[in-house]
N, C-alpha and C positions, 0 to 999 in steps of 0.2 A: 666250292664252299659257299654253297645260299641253304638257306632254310633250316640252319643247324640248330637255331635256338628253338624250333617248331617241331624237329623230330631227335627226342633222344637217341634211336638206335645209327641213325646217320650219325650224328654228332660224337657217337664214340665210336666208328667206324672211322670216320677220320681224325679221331685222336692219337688213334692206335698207327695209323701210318704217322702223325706227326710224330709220335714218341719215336718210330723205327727210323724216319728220318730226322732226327736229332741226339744223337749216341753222345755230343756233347756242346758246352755251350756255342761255341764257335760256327755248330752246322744247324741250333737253335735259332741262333741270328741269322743265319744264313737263310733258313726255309723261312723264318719269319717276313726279311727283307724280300724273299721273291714273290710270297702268298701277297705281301700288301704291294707290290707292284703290276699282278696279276689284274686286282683290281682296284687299279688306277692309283696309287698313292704315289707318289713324287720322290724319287731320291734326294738326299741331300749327304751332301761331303762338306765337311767341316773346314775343310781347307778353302773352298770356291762361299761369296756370298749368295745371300739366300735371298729370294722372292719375297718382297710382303705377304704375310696372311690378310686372305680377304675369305668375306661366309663363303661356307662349303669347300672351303682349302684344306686337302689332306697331303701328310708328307712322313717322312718318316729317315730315321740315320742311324747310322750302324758303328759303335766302338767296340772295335773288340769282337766279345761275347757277348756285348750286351746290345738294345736296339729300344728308339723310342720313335712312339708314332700320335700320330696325330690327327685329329679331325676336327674341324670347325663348325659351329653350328652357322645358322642365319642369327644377321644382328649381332657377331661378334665385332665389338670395341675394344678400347685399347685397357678397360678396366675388367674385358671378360674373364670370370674364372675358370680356372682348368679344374677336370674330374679326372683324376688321374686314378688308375691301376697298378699299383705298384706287384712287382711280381720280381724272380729269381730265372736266370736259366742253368746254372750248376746246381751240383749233385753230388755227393759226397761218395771218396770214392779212392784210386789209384793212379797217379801222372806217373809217367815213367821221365825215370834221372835221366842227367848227362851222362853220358857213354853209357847206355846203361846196357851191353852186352857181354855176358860174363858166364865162362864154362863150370861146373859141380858135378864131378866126379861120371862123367860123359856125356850129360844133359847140358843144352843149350838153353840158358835163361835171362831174363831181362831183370834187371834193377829196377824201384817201382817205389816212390814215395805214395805215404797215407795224405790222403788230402780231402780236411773235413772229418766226421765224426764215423765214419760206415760202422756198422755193423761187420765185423770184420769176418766174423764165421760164414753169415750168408755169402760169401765171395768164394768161399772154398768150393773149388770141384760142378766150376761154372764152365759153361764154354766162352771163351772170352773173345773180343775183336782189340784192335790197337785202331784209336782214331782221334783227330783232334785237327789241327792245323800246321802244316811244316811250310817252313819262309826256305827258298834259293839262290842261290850264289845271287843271282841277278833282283833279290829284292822281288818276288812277286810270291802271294799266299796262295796255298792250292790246301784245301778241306780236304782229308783222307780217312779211310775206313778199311780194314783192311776184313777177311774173313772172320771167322774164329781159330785163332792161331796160338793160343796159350789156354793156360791154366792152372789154379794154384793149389795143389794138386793135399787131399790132409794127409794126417798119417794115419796108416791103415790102425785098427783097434787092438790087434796081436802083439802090436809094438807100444800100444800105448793104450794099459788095459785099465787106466782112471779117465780116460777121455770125455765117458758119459756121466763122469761125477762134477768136472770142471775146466773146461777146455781153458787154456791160456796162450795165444798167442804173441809171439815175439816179433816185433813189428818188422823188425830187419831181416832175422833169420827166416819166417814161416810165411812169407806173403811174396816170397820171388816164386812167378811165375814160369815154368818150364815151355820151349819153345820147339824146341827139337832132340834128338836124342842120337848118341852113337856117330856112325856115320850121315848120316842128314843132318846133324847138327855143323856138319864143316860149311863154313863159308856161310850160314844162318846171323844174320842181321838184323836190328827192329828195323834199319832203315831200308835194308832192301826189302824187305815186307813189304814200309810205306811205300816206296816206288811201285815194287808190283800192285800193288791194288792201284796206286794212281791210274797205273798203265792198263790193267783190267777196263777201270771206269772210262779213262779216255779211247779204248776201241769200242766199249758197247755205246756208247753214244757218236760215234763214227768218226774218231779224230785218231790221223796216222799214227804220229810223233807221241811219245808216252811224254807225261810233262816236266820229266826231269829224274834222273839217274841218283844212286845211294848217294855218291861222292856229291853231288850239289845242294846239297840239304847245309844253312846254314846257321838256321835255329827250329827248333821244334816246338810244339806244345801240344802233346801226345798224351792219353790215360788208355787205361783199361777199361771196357764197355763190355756189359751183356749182351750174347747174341739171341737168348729168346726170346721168341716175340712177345707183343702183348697178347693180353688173350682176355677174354669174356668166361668166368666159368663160374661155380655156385650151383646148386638145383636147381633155380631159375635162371639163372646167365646171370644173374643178379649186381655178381663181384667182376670187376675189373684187375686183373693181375698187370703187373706192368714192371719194369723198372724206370728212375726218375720219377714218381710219382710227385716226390718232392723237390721241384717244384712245376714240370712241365704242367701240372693239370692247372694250375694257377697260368701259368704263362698261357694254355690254347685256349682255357675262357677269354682271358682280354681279349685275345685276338679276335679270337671266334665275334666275342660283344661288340667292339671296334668297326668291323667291317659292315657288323648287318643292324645297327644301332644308330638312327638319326641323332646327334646329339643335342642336348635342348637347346632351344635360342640363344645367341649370346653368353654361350659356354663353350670351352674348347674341351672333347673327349680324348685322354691320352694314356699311349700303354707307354709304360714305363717298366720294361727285362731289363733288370741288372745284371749282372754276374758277380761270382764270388760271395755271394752271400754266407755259404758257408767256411766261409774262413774268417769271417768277422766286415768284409765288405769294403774295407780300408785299402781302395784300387781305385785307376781311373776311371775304370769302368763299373767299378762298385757306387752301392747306394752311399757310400760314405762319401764317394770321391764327386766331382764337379760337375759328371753328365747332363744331370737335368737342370741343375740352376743354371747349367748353360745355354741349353737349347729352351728355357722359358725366358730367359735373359734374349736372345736371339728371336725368338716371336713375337715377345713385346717389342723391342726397335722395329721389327717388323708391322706393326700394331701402330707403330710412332707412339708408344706410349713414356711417359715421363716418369721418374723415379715414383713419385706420388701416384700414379693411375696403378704400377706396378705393386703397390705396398696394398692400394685396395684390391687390386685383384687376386691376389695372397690370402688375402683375408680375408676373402668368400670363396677361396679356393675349398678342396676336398681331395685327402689321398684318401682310398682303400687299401690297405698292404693287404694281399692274397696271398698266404703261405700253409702250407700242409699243417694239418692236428692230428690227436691223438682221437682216435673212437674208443672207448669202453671195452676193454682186453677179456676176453670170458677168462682166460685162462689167468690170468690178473688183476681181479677186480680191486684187489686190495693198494693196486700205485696209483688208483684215480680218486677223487673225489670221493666221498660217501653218499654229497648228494646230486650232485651235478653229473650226469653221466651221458655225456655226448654218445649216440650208436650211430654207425654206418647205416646208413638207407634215410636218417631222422633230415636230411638236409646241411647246408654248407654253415658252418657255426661262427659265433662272435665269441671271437680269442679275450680274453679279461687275466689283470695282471696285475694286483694290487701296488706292484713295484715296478708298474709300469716296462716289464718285459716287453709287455703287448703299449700298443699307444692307444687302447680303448678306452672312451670315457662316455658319460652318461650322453654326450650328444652325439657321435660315436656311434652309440646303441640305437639312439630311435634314429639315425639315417641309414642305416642299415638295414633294422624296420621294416621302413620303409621302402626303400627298396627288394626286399622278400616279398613284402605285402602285393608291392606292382608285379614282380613276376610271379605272382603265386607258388613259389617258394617258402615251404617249412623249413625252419632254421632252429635253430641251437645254441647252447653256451657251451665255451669250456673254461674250467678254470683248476690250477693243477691241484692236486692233493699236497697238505702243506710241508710233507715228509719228502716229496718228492719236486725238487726244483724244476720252473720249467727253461726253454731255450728261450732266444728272442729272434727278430724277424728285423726285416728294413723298416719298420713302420716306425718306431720311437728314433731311428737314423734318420728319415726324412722328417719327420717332426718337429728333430732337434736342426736342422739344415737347414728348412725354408720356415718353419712358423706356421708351417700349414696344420691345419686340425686333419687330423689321421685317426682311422680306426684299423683293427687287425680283426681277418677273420680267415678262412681256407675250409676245406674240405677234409671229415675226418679219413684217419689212414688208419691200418695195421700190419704193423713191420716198417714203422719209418726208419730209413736209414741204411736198409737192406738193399741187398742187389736186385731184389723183388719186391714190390710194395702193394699193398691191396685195398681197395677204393670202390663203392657203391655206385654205381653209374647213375643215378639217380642225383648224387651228390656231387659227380664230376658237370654234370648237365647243368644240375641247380645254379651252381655256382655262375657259370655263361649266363645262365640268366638273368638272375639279381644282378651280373656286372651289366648288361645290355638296359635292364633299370637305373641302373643307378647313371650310365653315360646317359638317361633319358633325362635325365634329370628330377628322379623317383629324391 
């Protein structure tokens, strides 16, 4: 990973592997933690104390799903400000329940809570994977991914001949997905699934011992994942297909920015992946919950900074919150704006929210600017049509949490929320850039 802010087509060439290895947050933080150990960033566990920051000290920690990193300029004190990227690593979508293996009429199927907002049609008559995180008898986490092993399958149109007038689904009854069937269905398990895939991965990488059997599984945190891949497509390759759109293209800009981005003198560059964003964030590992004021809390002692050096460093601080928007719908022109009409390819845009959904405000706007201006990046507004409410993001959360001046911006989409999402490469790029500015100190 060098040179990615320099060549768009590299740059989404290994996106698209980030997105394929990231199926959910837990393997998000996971690839994120080994990319910035690759080169050279410092582990830290929360449990053990931490090294002073001193210039050019980078580090990074991992809760959860979530992970925050870090880099330090030359001439970092103990009043330096941080430029933080605020970002998301979930995705709205499907966890599966407790015990959730359960037979219908000689199909084997799994039980499967909504979790977050999907688009719940785009999910029908996908090929699916099961992956997430499962804890064992003995207390140790092992990331799993299993094939494409379900699906949630519609009803065919003969049996339900208003379906193209108004499909309605029923959250409990129409979204278990089918696993097995008949005879194959005997003795079919989510968790022996997860064991076999553990046991796949631990021999292709050449380890005897598979790393633990159904019976030792003693908590889960498992969903439903798309198995197709990303893809490049449009008459020109133009469009980016993907799933997670929202929010990995926000999380692999920081990264991407973070690694290949000096940060300016006397300012510390930092990514900051939450999780749960889509559920409202109200987690430990959420923007809502203690992460970051901890570990800026933990830099500053490191820094030997005093409550007072802290309170100014706050105050010339900067978040960016980077989250997915809406592009200009052709087929919809009427749920956006009349005059503001953000398109896919026009560049990564500044989110505006007179009700402060978004945390953008007039200073907000020219550092943002500004930073466009430095990566030569064309940029954009969005702001919702008044008929049509819009979401909100971590940006007015971390706002409201440290005092820091925040702006909201992302990259626009089409089909947010889908099992598929589609995104301008032009604008997934952009975005890495104005962030790799703006850690410049743009």
């Amino acid at each position: 990973m060098t040179g990615l802010l320099r060549d768009l087509d590299a740059y989404i060439s290994d996106f698209a592997s980030f997105v394929s290895a990231a199926p959910t947050s837990y393997h998000a933080a996971g690839r994120i933690a080994e990319l910035l150990g690759d080169a050279g960033f410092a582990a830290h566990d929360e449990r053990d104390p931490w090294a002073p920051l001193a210039a050019g000290g980078r580090g990074f920690v991992v809760r959860d799903g979530a992970v925050i990193a870090w880099r330090a300029g030359s001439e970092v004190a103990e009043t330096s400000p941080v430029r933080v990227l605020g970002v998301h690593t979930d995705s709205p979508g499907f966890v599966l329940k407790p015990h959730p293996d359960f037979r219908a009429d000689g199909w084997a199927q799994a039980g499967v809570e909504v979790y977050g907002g999907p688009l719940l049609n785009s999910w029908l008559d996908r090929d699916l994977a099961i992956a997430g995180r499962v804890i064992d008898r003995d207390g140790a986490e092992h990331l799993v991914c299993t094939g494409p092993v379900a699906r949630i399958p519609q009803l065919a149109i003969h049996l339900d001949r208003e379906a193209n007038s108004g499909l309605t689904l029923n959250r409990q009854r129409h979204t278990q997905p089918v696993l097995a069937v008949g005879g194959s269905a005997e003795g079919v398990t989510v968790a022996g699934l997860l064991a076999d895939a553990a046991a796949t991965a631990a021999n292709d990488a050449g380890v005897a011992a598979a790393p633990f059997q159904p019976g030792d599984l003693a908590g889960t945190d498992v969903r439903l994942v798309d198995t197709q891949p990303p893809q490049r497509i449009g008459a020109s390759a133009e469009f980016f297909a993907s799933p997670r759109l929202d929010n990995l293209s926000s999380t692999f800009a920081g990264l991407v920015a973070l690694l290949e981005t000096e940060p300016a003198p006397g300012t510390i560059a930092m990514l900051a992946a939450f999780d749960h964003e889509e559920l409202g964030s109200e987690t430990r590992s959420g923007a809502a919950g203690p992460f970051l004021a901890d570990v800026l809390e933990r830099l500053r002692a490191g820094l030997g900074a005093t409550t007072e050096d802290a309170a100014r460093a706050l105050a010339a601080s900067w978040c960016v919150s980077a989250d997915a928007g809406h592009s200009v719908h052709p087929n919809y022109p009427e749920k956006h704006d009349p005059n503001v009409r953000p398109l896919a390819g026009n560049g990564p845009m500044l989110k505006v929210n007179a009700n402060q959904r978004y945390a953008s405000d007039a200073h907000g706007a020219a550092l943002w600017a500004r930073a466009c201006a430095a990566a030569e990046v064309p940029t954009q507004e969005f702001v919702s049509n008044n008929t049509v409410p819009c979401g909100s993001t971590i940006g007015p959360i971390t706002a409201t949490r440290l005092g820091i001046r925040t702006v909201d911006v992302g990259v626009p989409l089409l089909s947010m929320h889908s099992a598929r999402e589609l995104a301008h490469v032009a604008d997934l790029h952009g975005l890495a850039r104005a962030t790799g500015a703006f850690f410049a100190g743009a």
